[in-house]
Residue, then its C-alpha position, 0 to 999 in steps of 0.5 A: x500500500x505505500x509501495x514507492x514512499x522512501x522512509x528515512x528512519x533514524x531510530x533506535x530502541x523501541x519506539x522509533x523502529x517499531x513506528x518505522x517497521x509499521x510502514x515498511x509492513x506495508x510497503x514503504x522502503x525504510x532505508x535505517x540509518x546506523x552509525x558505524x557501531x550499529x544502532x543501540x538495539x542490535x547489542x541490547x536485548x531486555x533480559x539478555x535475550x541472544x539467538x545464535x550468533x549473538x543476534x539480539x531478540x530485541x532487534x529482530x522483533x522491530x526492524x523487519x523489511x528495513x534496510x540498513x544504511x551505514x554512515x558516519x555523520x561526522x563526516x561531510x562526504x557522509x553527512x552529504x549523501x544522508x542530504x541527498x538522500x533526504x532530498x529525495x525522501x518522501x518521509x524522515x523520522x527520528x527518536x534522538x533527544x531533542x536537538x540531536x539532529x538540529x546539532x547534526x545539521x539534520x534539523x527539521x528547518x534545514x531539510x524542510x527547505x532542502x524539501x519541501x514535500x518532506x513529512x518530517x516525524x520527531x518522536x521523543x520522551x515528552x516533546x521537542x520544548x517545554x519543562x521536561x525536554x531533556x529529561x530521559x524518557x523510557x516507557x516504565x518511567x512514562x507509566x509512573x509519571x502519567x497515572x498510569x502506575x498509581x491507577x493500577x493494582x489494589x488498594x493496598x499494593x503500590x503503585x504498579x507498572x504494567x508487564x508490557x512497554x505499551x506506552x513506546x508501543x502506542x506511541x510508535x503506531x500514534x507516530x505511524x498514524x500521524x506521517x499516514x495523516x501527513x502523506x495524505x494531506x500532502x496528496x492535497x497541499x503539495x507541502x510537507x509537515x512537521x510531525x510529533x509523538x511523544x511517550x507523554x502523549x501516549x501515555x495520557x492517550x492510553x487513559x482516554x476513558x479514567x482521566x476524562x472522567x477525573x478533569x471532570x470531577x469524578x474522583x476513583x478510587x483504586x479497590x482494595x478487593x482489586x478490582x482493576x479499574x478505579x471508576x468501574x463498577x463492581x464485579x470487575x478484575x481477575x478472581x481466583x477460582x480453586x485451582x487458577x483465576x479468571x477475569x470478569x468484566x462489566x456484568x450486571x447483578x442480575x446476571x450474577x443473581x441467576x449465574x451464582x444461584x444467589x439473590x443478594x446480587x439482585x438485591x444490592x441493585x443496580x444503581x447501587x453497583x457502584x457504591x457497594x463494589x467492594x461487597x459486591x466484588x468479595x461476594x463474587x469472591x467467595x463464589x469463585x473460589x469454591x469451584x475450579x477454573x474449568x467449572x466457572x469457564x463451561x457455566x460462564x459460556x453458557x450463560x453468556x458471561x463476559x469472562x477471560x482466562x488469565x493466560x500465561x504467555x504459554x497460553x497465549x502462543x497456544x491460544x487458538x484464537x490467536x493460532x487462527x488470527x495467525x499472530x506471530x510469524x516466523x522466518x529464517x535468519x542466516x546466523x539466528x536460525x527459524x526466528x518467531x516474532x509477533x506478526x503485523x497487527x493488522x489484516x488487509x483483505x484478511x491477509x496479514x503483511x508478511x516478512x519481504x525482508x529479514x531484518x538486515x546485517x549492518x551496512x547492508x544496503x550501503x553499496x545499493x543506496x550509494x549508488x543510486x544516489x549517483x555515486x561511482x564505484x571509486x566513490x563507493x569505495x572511498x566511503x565503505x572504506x571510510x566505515x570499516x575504519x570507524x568500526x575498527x577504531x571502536 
């Protein structure tokens, strides 16, 4: 679908490949741009999570059907290949601090001039000015200060980070969104725009629903029955059965009345499901725990209870719901071997985008890129060589 837009992509760690890998998923040509060390995420891995040949997890699953480019922007003969390719860009996008690239000479006033239909995507911690600009902003970090900790867990537990990075995950697809809303209004206007996403913003985004509701004057409070939400009516959240747990969400009383066989559910009343949610939530309680998990799921099922299990990620790679949706998908690395990876998100006339490209040695397409951009054989050679004598200095 974007087949014939150029992305430039200056991005590390998380949110900047995956916002980019997003658009290669789709067609577009990611040229990645690497300093001769390589990008931070080839050596960096969360729980120190290498395949063979020291090839970092944490690489694999952000940087599919991207090429890499190689540069030392040090260098004027390198800084004017990295202008001319951006000349001939239709999209850039970058993840430094605020300021790095203007210090680069990559600035978005400096290559909005040089071209004019360029998108020019900046995604950072909280934005490019203001109070916080230079803070240090990674996702757990962003989780504490947006709320979102403080609104997880019971009552008596502390604040709470969720298991997963989804604040640098929304705000890469919010970045994503954003060059798609600006290459469409370039098809109008003929100019491109500067574009934004930040963790800040993400994070606040995530909380759409409860922070609405506290600007305008509703006060949650976090349950100490655990219930998962400080504004929802009771029950709700994850209740253990005799022998696991299971999840419950937005029921009425009357249902749980018939379901469980007990009429003090009815007689609580709807319109009091909120005020009473700590009873009505330690009821269901002591229901649930009576009987094992399968039990509650084939009663549940029939009765057309909103209920989940709570899956491990075991489960969830075996889930068959998420086997037929064809979630994750594998591909073949020369050093790593069969690698697995969780597939494009979504689904184009029920076909999920697939893996056109693995995600690239470093420097691989130097040599191609080079030569488009008009360079000879001499002066490929000159500036490869250029490289392999950074890379050895390191």
């Amino acid at each position: 679908m974007l087949s014939g837009v150029r992305v430039v992509s200056f991005t590390h760690f998380l949110q900047g490949p995956s916002a980019t890998q997003l658009l290669a998923d789709v067609g577009a040509e990611v040229i990645k741009v690497e300093p001769p060390s390589g990008a931070f995420e080839r050596t960096w891995s969360g729980p120190d999570a290498f395949l063979e040949g020291d090839t970092s997890v944490f690489f694999l699953l952000g940087n599919r059907n991207v090429r890499s480019l190689t540069v030392d922007l040090k260098d004027p003969a390198w800084l004017e290949v990295v202008l001319k390719l951006v000349a001939e860009a239709d999209v850039l996008v970058e993840s430094f601090r605020p300021g790095a690239m203007d210090r680069l000479g990559l600035g978005w006033s400096r290559l909005h001039e040089l071209n004019p239909r360029l998108i020019y995507c900046s995604l950072s911690g909280y934005g490019s000015d203001g109070p916080y600009r230079d803070r240090p902003g990674q996702d757990v970090l962003l989780q504490s200060m947006s709320g979102l900790a403080s609104a997880t867990g019971s009552a008596s537990t502390p604040p709470t980070p969720v298991g997963a990075s989804l604040v640098d995950q929304h705000a890469a697809v919010l970045g994503a969104f954003g060059i798609l809303a600006a290459l469409h209004g370039r098809e109008r206007s003929g100019v491109g725009s500067l574009v934004e996403s930040n963790l800040l913003n993400a994070a606040l985004d995530l909380q759409i629903e409860p922070l609405n509701y506290f600007v305008n004057g509703f006060t949650g409070i976090r349950s100490e029955s655990g219930i998962s939400s400080p504004y929802y009516k009771a029950p709700y959240g994850v209740f253990a059965t005799s022998d696991g747990h299971l999840t419950l969400s937005l029921n009425s009383l009357e249902t749980m009345a018939a379901v469980l066989e007990d009429p003090w559910f009815a007689e609580v009343g709807e319109h009091r499901s909120y005020e009473r949610r700590e009873e009505v939530n330690e009821r269901v309680a002591q229901h649930l725990s009576q009987q094992p998990t399968d039990h509650w799921e084939q009663l549940f099922a029939r009765h057309r209870v909103w209920f989940a299990p709570v899956n491990t990620y075991g489960d969830v790679v075996a889930d068959p719901q998420v086997r037929h949706n064809k979630s994750f998908t594998t591909f073949e690395h020369p050093e790593a071997g069969t690698v697995t990876v969780l597939a494009h998100p979504v689904t184009y006339d029920g076909v999920r985008p697939g893996v056109r490209h693995i995600p690239p040695d470093l420097g691989a397409a130097n040599e191609d890129v080079l030569r488009t951009l008009g360079y000879d054989s001499d002066q490929v050679e000159l500036l490869q060589s250029s490289i392999l004598s950074r890379r050895a200095s390191r």
